[in-house]
N, C-alpha and C positions, 0 to 999 in steps of 0.2 A: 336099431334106429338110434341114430345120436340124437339127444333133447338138449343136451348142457350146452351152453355159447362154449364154456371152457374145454370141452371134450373135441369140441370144432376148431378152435383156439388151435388145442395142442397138436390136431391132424395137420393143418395147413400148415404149421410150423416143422412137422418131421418132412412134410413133402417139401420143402423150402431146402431143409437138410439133402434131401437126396438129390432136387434138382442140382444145388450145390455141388455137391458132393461128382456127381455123374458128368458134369462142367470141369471140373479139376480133374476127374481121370481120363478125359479125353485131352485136357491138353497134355497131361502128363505123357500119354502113349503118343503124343505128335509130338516130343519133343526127345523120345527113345528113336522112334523111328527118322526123324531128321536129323537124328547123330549118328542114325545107319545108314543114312541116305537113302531111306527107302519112301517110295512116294505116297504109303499110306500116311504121312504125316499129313499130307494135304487134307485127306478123308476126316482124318480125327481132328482138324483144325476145325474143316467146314460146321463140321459137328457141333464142335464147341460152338462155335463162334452165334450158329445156328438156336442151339438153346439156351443159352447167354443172351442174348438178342429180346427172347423171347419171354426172360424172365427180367428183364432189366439191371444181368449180371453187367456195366457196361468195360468194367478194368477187365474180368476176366475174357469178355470178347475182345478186348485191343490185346489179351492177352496169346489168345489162338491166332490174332489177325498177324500177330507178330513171326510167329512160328512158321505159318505159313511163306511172310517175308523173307525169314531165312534160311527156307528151304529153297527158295528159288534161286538167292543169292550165293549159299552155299554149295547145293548139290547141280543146280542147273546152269550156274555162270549166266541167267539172266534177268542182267539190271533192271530192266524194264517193270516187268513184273513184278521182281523185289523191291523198287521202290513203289511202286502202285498200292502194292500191298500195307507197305510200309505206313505212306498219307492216309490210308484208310484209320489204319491202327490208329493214327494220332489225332485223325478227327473223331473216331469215338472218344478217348478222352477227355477232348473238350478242355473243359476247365476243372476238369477232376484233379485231385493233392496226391497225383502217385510220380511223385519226383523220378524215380528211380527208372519205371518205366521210361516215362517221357524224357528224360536224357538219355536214355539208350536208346529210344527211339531216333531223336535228331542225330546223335550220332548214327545210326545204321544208314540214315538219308542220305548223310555228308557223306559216306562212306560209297555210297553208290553214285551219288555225282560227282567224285574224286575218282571213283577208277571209271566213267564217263571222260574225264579230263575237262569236265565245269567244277573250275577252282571257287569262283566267286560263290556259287550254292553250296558249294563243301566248307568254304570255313565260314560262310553265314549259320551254317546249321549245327558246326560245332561249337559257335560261339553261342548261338542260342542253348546246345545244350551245357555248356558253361555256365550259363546264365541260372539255367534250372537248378543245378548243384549248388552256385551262391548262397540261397537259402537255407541250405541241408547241413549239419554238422556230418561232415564227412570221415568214419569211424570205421567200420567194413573194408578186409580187404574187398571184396565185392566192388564198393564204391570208390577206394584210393585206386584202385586199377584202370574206372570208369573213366576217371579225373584225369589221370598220366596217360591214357591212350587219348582223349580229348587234345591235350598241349601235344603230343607228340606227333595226332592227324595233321594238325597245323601245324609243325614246322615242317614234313614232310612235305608240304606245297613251297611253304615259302622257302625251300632251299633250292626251287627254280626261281628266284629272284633276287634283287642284288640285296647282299648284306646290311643289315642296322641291329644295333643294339634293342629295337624296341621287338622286334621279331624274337630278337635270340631267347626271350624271357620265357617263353612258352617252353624251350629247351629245358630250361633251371626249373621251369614248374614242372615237367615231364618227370624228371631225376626227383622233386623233391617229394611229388605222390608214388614213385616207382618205388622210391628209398623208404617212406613211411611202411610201403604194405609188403617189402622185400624181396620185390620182384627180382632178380637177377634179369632175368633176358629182357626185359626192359629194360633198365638201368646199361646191360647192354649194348642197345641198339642207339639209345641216346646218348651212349662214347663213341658209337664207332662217326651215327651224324655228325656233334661236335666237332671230332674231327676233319670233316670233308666240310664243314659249311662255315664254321669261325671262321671270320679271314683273316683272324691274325693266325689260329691257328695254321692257315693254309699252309704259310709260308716259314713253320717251323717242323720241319719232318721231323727234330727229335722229339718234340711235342706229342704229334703227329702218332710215331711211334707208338707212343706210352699210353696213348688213347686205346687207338688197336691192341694191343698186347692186353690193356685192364679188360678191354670187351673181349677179347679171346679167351681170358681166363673162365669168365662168366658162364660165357656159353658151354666150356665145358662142363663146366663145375652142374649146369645143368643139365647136360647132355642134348644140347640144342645143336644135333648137327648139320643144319643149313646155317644158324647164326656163324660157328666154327668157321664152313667154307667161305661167308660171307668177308672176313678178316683176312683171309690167305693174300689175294689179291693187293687189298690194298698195302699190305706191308710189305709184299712187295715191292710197291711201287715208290714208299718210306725208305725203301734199303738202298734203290737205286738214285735216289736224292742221296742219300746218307755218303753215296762212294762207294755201296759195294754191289756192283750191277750183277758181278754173275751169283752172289745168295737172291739180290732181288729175282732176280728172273727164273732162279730154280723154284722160289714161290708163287712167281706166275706162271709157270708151266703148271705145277703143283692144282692151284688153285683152278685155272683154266681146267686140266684134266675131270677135277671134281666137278664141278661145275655143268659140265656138258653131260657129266653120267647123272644127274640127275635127269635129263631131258628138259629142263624147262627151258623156253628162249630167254626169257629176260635174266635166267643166273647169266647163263653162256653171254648174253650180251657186255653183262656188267664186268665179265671175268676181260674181256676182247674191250673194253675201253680201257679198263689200268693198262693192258699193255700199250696202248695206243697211246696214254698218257705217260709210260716209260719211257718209250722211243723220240715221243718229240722230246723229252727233260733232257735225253741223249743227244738230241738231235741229228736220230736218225729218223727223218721227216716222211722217205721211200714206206719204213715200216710200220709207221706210226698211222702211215693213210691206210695200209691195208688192211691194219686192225679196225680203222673206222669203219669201211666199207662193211666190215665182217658186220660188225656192231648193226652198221645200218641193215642190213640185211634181217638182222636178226629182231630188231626190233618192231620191222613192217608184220614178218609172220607171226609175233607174240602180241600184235594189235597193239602195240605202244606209242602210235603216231605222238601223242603230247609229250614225248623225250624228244621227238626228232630235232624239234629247234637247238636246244641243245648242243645237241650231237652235231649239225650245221653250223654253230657259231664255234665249234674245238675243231670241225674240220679246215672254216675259213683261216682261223688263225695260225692255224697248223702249215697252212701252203702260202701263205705272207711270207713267214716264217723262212721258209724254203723256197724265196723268189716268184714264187709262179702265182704273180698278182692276178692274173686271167682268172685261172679257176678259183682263189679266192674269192674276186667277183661272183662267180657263179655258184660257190655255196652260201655265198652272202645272202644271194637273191632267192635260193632255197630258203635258208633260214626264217628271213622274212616274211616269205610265203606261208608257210608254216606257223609263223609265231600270228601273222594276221591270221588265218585260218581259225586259228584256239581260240584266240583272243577276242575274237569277233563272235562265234559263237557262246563263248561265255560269256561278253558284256550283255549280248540280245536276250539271252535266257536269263541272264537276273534281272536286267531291265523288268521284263516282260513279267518276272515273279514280284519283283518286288513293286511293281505298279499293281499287282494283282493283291499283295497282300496290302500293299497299303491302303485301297481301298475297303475291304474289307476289315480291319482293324483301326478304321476308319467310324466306321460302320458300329461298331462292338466299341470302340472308345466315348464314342459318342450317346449310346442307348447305355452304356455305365455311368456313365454323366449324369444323364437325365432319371438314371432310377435309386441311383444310391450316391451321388452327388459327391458331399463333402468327406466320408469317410473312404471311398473310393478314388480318389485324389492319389495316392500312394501309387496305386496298382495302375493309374493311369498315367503315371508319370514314367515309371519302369515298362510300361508298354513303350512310348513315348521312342523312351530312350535304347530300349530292343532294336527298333526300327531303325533309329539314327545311328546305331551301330552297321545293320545290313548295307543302308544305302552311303554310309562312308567306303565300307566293302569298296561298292561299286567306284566310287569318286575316288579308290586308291589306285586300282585295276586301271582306270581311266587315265589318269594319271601314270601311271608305267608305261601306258599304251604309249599317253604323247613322248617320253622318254626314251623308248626304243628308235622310231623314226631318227632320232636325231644322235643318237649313238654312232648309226650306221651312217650317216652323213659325215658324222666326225670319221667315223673308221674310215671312208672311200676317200674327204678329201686328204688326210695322212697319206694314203694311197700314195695319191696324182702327185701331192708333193714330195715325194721320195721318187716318183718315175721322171721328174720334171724338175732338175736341179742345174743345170748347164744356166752360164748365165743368160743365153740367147731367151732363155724362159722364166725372164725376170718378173714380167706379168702370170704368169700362173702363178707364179710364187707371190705375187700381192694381191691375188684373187681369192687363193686357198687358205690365204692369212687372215682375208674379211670374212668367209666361210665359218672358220675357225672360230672366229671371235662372236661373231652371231648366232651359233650355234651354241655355245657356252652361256651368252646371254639367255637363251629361254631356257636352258638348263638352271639357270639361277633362277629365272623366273619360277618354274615347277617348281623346283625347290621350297622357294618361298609360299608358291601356295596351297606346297602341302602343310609347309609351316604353320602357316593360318586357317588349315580344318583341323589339326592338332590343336590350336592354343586354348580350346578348351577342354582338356584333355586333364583325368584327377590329378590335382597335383598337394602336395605337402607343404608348411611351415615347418621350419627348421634355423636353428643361428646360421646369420650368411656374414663372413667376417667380410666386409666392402672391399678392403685390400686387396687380400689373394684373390678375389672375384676379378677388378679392376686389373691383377697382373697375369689372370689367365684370359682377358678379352684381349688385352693388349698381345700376348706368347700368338693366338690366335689370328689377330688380325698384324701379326709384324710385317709381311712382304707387302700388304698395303699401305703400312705406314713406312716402310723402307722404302717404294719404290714412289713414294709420293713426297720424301725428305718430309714427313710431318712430326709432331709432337703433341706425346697427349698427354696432359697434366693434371693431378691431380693432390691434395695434402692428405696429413693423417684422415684414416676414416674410422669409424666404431662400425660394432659387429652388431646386428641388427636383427629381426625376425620376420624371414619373409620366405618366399620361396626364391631359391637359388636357381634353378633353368630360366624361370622367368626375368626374371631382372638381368640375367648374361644374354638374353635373348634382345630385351630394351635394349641396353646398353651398346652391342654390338652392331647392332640397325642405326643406333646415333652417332655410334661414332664414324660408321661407315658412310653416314651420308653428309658429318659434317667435315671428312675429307674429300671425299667426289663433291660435293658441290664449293670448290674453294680454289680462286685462280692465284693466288699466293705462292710466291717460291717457297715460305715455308707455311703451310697451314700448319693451325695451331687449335687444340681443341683440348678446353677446360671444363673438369667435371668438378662441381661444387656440391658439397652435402651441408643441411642441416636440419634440426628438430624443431619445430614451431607450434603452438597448437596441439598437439597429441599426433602431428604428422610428419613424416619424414617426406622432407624435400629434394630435390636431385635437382640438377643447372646442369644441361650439357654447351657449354658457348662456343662456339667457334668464329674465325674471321674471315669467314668466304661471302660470298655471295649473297643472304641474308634472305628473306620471304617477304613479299608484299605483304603488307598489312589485310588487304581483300581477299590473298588467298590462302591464308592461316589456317581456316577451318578446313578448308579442301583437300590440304595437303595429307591429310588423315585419310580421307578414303582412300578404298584399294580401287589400284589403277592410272591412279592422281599422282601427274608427274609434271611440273615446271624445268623450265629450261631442258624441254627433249632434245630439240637439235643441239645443245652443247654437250648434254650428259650422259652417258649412256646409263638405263639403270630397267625395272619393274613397274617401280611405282606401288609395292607391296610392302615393303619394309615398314614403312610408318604408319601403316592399318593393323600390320603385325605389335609392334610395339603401341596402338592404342587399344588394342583389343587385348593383351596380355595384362596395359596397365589398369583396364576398368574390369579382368579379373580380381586384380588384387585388393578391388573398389578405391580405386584412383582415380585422377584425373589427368589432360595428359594436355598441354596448347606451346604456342609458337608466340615468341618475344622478340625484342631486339636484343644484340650483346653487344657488352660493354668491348669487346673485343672487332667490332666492328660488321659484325655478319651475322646469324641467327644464333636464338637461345631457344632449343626446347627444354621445357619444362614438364615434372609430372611427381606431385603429390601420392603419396600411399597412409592409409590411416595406421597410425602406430597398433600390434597388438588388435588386427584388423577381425572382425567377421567375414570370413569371405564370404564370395560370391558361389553358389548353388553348386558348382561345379570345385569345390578346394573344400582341404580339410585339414584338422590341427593333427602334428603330431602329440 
C-alpha cells in the first residue's frame, strides 16, 4: 500500500512517461507504414490521436491527425479526405507555439486546393504559412526546404497569370531558401520555371537555353530522372528558336518518347505542347494543332481541366495565326468557358471561406480585446493584417477576372478589323477603333485600382536623387508628351530621402493629368521644388484648364472626374497620388497657377516618421 504523497507523485509521473511514450510509438509506426503505403497507418494514427486526446497530448494528436492527412493525400489521391483531415489537425492546435507544425500544416491545405484548381485558397494558405515562418529564425534544412517549397507553391499558380515583377519575387525567394539548404533539384526546378515565365526571359532562347541546360545539370548531378526528362523537351523547343530545328526536334522526339514510358498523362501532355509550341515558331500551324489536340486529349484523362484554358488560348492564337479566324473564334469561346468555369468557382469558394473566417476571427479578435486588452494589441494587429492579406487574394483574382473579359474583346475586335479593311467598310473600321479605345480605357482603369489596393503596400526610405526620378517619369510618359506637343520643365533639384516608387507614382498621375486636361497647342507643365519649415515642397503648374475653387477637395476622391464629356480618363489617378502622399505623412490640395491653369501641390515632412505601413532603411 502506497502512504507517501511522494511515492504517488512519482507513479502518476512514470505513467505520464509511458502514456507519452506509447503516443509517440504509435505515430511513429503510422508514419513507417504511410511511407509503405500501407493502410495500417490510419490504425496507428486513430490510436494515437485517440490517447493523446485523452491525455491532453494536444500537438501530438494534430500530430497523428496529420499522418493520417497524408496518407489519404499520398497513398489514396483523395483530396477530400486529406484535407478534412488536414483542418482537423490545425484546429487541435489552436493557438498552440509549434510553428513548424502549423506551417506545414497550411501548406498541406494549399496543396490540396492547388491540385483542386482553387488557386485563391492555395496561396491564401501559403501565404498564411509564410506568415507563421516570419517569426521563426529559420536555421534547419528541415525548415529552409519548408520556406523555398512555400515561394515556389506560389509561383507555380501565378505562372497561369500575366507577368509582374511583384510575383517574380517569390521565384528569387524559392532559389535563395533552395540555395541556403542546398537543395539541387530545387534550385532546379526554379531555373527551368524562370525560364518559361520571365517574359523577358521568354523572348531570349539563348537565355532560355542556359537556364535549361544549368537545371539539366542539377538534376543529374542528383539523379532526379523525371526533372532530367523534364528539360529535354523544352530545349528542344530553344534549339528550334535558335535555327537548328532538326537537333531541336531530335530532342523532342527524344523527350516525347520518355515521357510517355513513363505512363503519366500530364508528362505525355507537357512533352506534346513544346512540340505544338515548335511547329507554330515554324509556322507549321497543320502540326502545331495536332499536337494541341493530342495535349488536350491528354489533359481531360489526367483530370487537368485547370490547364485547359490555357491550352484554348495557344490553340486560338495558333489558327489566327494560320487565317482560320472561324475556329479561332471557337476556341476562344472555349477558353472563356473554361477560364469562367475556375474562376467562378474559386472566387465563390474563398468568398464563402473567407466570410466564414472572418467572422469567426472576428469573434476571437474581439474576446482578445476584451481579456488582455493593451498587451494583445500586437497579436491583434497581425491577425488584422493576415486577413487583409486573404481578402486582397480575393480583390486581385477579382480583378484578373474583370481583365480577361476585355482582353478577348480586344482580341475579337482585332479580328473583325483585319476581316473588314476594304474601304467600302469604313464604318467597321470607326466602330472597332472606338471599341479599341474603350476597351483600353477600363484597362487603365483596373490598372489604376489595382494601383490603389497596393499603395499601402511596405515600402522603404532610401536617397531619391529628384533628377534622374524626373528623367525616368518624363523617358516614361514621352509618347504622351510627344503626341500631345507638350513640355515639362523643370530646374536643378537635390537628392532627397523618401521613398522612390512613390513619389514616381505622384509625379506621373500629375503630370499626366496636367497634359489631358489642357486645350493649349502647346501645354506646358512646371515642376517646382523647395525646402521650407523642415518640409519638402513640390508645385506641379500647368496652363490648361484649371479646377473650380468648390471642386478642389473632390477632385481627390476616387471616382471624382470634371470635365467627363471633354476628357476621357478614371478619375483614380489623384486618389492614387493622395493616398501615396499621406503615406509619406503629407499633404496634398489644388491651387491656381501662375501659368494660367491648375497648381497641385503636396508637402512631405523632411526625415519623416512614416505612416504604420513604411519603414527606414
Amino acid at each position: 500500500m502506497l502512504s507517501k504523497p511522494s511515492e504517488i507523485e512519482n507513479l502518476q509521473a512514470n505513467s505520464a512517461v509511458d502514456i507519452f511514450s506509447q503516443v509517440v510509438s504509435y505515430i511513429s509506426n503510422a508514419k513507417e507504414a504511410r511511407k509503405n503505403k500501407d493502410i495500417k497507418c490510419i490504425e496507428y494514427a486513430e490510436k494515437a490521436v485517440n490517447l493523446a486526446m485523452e491525455n491532453n497530448l494536444v500537438f501530438q494528436a494534430a500530430e497523428a491527425k496529420f499522418e493520417i492527412a497524408n496518407y489519404y493525400l499520398n497513398a489514396l489521391k483523395d483530396f477530400e479526405a486529406a484535407l478534412h483531415h488536414a483542418l482537423e489537425a490545425l484546429a487541435l492546435l489552436g493557438s498552440e507555439e509549434q510553428s513548424f507544425l502549423k506551417a506545414n500544416l497550411f501548406k498541406f491545405i494549399g496543396i490540396c486546393y492547388h491540385w483542386r484548381g482553387n488557386f485563391t485558397n492555395a496561396i491564401s494558405n501559403y501565404f498564411q504559412a509564410i506568415t507563421v515562418l516570419e517569426g521563426v529564425e529559420l536555421s534547419s534544412k528541415e525548415e529552409l526546404l519548408l520556406a523555398g517549397s512555400l515561394h515556389y507553391n506560389i509561383i507555380l499558380i501565378y505562372q497561369h497569370l500575366a507577368f509582374d515583377e511583384e510575383k517574380f519575387h517569390h521565384l528569387q525567394k524559392a532559389i535563395e531558401f533552395y540555395g541556403k539548404a542546398d537543395f539541387k533539384d530545387g534550385l532546379a526546378k526554379c531555373f527551368s520555371l524562370y525560364a518559361d515565365y520571365h517574359s523577358e526571359v521568354k523572348n531570349l532562347p539563348q537565355r532560355r537555353k542556359e537556364l535549361f541546360e544549368k537545371a539539366l545539370a542539377l538534376f543529374k548531378e542528383t539523379g532526379n530522372k523525371i526533372g532530367e526528362l523534364s528539360c529535354i523537351c523544352p530545349l528542344g523547343l530553344v534549339y528550334c528558336e535558335l535555327g537548328d530545328a532538326e537537333f531541336g526536334f531530335s530532342l523532342l522526339n527524344q523527350g516525347l518518347k520518355e515521357m510517355e514510358a513513363t505512363g503519366v498523362s500530364g508528362y505525355a501532355a507537357a512533352a506534346h505542347n513544346y512540340f505544338a509550341r515548335a511547329y507554330r515558331y515554324l509556322k507549321d500551324y497543320e502540326k502545331a494543332l495536332e499536337h494541341y489536340i493530342l495535349v488536350e486529349e491528354l489533359l481531360l484523362t489526367a483530370n487537368r481541366d485547370v490547364e485547359l484554358h490555357d491550352l484554348y488560348f495557344e490553340m486560338a492564337g495558333t489558327l489566327a495565326e494560320a487565317g482560320d479566324y472561324k475556329s479561332a473564334y471557337g476556341y476562344r469561346l472555349k477558353y472563356s468557358k473554361v477560364k469562367d468555369e475556375w474562376m467562378n468557382f474559386d472566387k465563390a469558394t474563398a468568398i464563402h471561406n473567407a466570410t466564414m473566417e472572418f467572422a469567426i476571427k472576428r469573434q476571437e479578435i474581439e474576446a482578445d480585446f476584451q481579456q488582455q486588452k493593451r498587451e494583445q494589441v500586437g497579436e491583434t494587429v497581425h491577425k488584422l493584417k493576415l486577413l487583409n492579406e486573404e481578402l486582397k487574394q480575393i480583390a486581385y483574382v477579382a480583378s484578373h477576372d474583370l481583365r480577361e473579359p476585355l482582353r478577348m474583346i480586344s482580341s475579337y475586335t482585332k479580328l473583325l478589323a483585319k476581316q473588314y479593311t476594304e474601304p467600302e467598310n469604313n464604318k467597321v473600321q470607326e466602330y472597332t477603333t472606338v471599341i479599341q479605345e474603350s476597351t483600353q480605357r477600363m484597362v487603365e482603369m483596373i490598372q489604376h485600382m489595382i494601383a490603389l489596393s497596393k499603395a499601402d503596400a511596405q515600402v522603404t526610405l532610401q536617397p531619391v536623387d529628384l533628377n534622374n526620378l524626373l528623367a525616368e517619369v518624363k523617358s516614361m510618359l514621352a509618347i504622351i508628351i510627344a503626341h500631345n506637343n507638350a513640355e515639362v520643365l523643370y530646374g536643378k533639384l537635390p537628392v532627397i530621402k523618401s521613398n522612390r516608387t512613390l513619389l514616381s507614382q505622384i509625379l506621373q498621375n500629375l503630370i499626366v493629368n496636367a497634359i489631358k486636361y489642357n486645350n493649349s497647342n502647346r501645354p506646358t507643365v512646371e515642376i517646382v521644388y523647395f525646402k521650407h519649415n523642415n518640409k519638402h515642397w513640390f508645385e506641379v503648374h500647368d496652363n490648361g484648364i484649371g479646377i473650380p475653387e468648390e471642386k478642389r477637395e473632390k477632385i481627390f476622391f476616387i471616382f471624382s472626374r470634371l470635365h467627363q464629356e471633354e476628357v476621357s480618363g478614371t478619375g483614380i489617378g489623384l486618389a492614387v497620388c493622395k493616398k501615396a502622399v499621406e503615406l509619406l505623412n503629407g499633404k496634398i490640395w489644388a491651387a491656381d497657377s501662375r501659368l494660367g491653369g491648375a497648381c497641385i501641390k503636396f508637402s512631405i515632412p523632411v526625415e519623416t516618421e512614416l505612416n504604420f505601413s513604411l519603414k527606414n532603411t
